[in-house]
N, C-alpha and C positions, 0 to 999 in steps of 0.2 A: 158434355165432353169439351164444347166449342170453350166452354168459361174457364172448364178445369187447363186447359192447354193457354189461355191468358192468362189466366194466375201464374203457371209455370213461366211464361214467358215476363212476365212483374217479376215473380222473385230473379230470372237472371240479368234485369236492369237491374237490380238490388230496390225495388218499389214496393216495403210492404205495404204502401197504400194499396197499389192496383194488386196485389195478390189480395188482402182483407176484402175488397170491390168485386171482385173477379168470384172469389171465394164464397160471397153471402150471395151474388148473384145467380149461382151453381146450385145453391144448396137450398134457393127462393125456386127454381127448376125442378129441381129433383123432390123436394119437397111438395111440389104442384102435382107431380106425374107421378109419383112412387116410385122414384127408380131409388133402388136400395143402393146399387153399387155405386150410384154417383152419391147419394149420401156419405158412403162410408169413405169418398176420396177425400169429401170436401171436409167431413170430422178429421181425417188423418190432416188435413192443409192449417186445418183451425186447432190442433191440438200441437204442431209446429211452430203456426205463429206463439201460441202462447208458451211453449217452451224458450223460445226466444226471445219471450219479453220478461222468462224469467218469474212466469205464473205455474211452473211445478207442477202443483195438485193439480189443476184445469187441465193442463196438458195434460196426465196421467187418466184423468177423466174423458177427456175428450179421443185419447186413445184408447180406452175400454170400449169407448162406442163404436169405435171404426171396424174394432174387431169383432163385435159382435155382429152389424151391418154387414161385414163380410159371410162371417159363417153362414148367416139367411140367406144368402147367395148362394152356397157352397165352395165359393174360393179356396184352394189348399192351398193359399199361403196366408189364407187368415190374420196367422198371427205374427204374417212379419210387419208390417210397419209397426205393431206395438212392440214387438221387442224392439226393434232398433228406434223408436222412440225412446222408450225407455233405456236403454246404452247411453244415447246420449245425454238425456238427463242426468242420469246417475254419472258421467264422466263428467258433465260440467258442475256435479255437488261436491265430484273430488270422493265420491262414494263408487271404488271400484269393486270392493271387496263385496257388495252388496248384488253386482251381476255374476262375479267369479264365473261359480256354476253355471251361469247360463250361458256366456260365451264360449267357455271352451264345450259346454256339450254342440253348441252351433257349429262350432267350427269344428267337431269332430264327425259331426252331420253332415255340414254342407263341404269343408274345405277351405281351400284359396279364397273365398268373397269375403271370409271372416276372418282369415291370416291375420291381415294387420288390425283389427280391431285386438285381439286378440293377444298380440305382442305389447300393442300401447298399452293394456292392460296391465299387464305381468310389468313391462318397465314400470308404468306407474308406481308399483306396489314395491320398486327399489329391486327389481327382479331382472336385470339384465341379462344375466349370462342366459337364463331362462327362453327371455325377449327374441334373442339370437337367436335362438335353435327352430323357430318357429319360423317355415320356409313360407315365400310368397312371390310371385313372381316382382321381378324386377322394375318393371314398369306399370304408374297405376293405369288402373282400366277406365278406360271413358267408357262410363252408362251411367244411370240417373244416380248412382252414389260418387259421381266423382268429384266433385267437392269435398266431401265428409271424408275420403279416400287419402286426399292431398293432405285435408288437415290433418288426421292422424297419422301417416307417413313423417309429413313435417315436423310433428311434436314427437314421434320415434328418435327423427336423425337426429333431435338437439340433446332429448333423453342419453340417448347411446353416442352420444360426442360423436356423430360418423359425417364427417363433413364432405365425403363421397355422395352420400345420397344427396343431404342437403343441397350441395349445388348442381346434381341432377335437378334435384323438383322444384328449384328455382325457375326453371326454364318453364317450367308445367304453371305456376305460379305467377310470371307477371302478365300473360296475356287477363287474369282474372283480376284484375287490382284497379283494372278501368270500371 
């Protein structure tokens, strides 16, 4: 846990060194001890980086594993850091139509946490009037998605020309640019 909350703490210096260090450190631990749940954080941390660098498949792999390490657990939320691994994949191949289905059934599931995934979506696909109709509260939520939250907000408001929001989440925006 101690490693897994210094890798978190790497990634918000923006250090994927010390997240990569922090992360093979964890998984040198957990791998010593058996503990399954810390495996499957440090597969979800290692299947992030590699999305980020842009290694796809690995990523997609490396989140098969995390959910699986989850289910041995019995975690009932298993399977979410693989799907919103995969969301983001698939939004950064420019491949929306290949989640469609899965986000609106999420967000018919869960609600407001997938509102704006869900809208970035539909705008993507040249679907704005659509985009609009899809309610979310007004301000994004600080919890461990608010990052991801800001970016698709912010690639909404330029989508939908709405320079309202925009320079709302400017505010949200430059304390994070250090």
């Amino acid at each position: 846990v101690c490693e897994h909350l210094d890798a978190m703490t790497a990634a918000t210096r923006n250090d994927p060194a010390g997240v990569r260090r922090h992360t093979t450190e964890g998984l040198h631990l957990a791998d010593r001890y058996g503990m399954l749940w810390a495996r499957g954080l440090n597969a979800t941390t290692r299947a992030m980086l590699a999305a980020v660098e842009g290694r796809f498949t690995e990523a997609e792999e490396r989140y098969a594993q995390a959910e699986e390490l989850f289910r041995r657990v019995g975690a009932h939320l298993a399977t979410g850091p693989r799907t919103l691994g995969l969301w983001t994949i698939r939004f950064t191949q420019g491949r929306t139509a290949d989640i469609e289905r899965s986000v609106r059934e999420v967000h018919e599931e869960v609600g407001a946490p997938v509102a704006v995934a869900h809208a970035l979506l539909l705008a993507r696909q040249g679907r704005l009037d659509e985009a609009r109709e899809i309610r979310f509260p007004a301000l994004p939520v600080t919890d461990h998605l608010y990052g991801i939250e800001l970016d698709y907000r912010s690639e909404l408001a330029v989508l939908g020309r709405d320079t309202t929001t925009a320079a709302l989440l400017v505010g949200h925006l430059l304390p994070l640019r250090d």
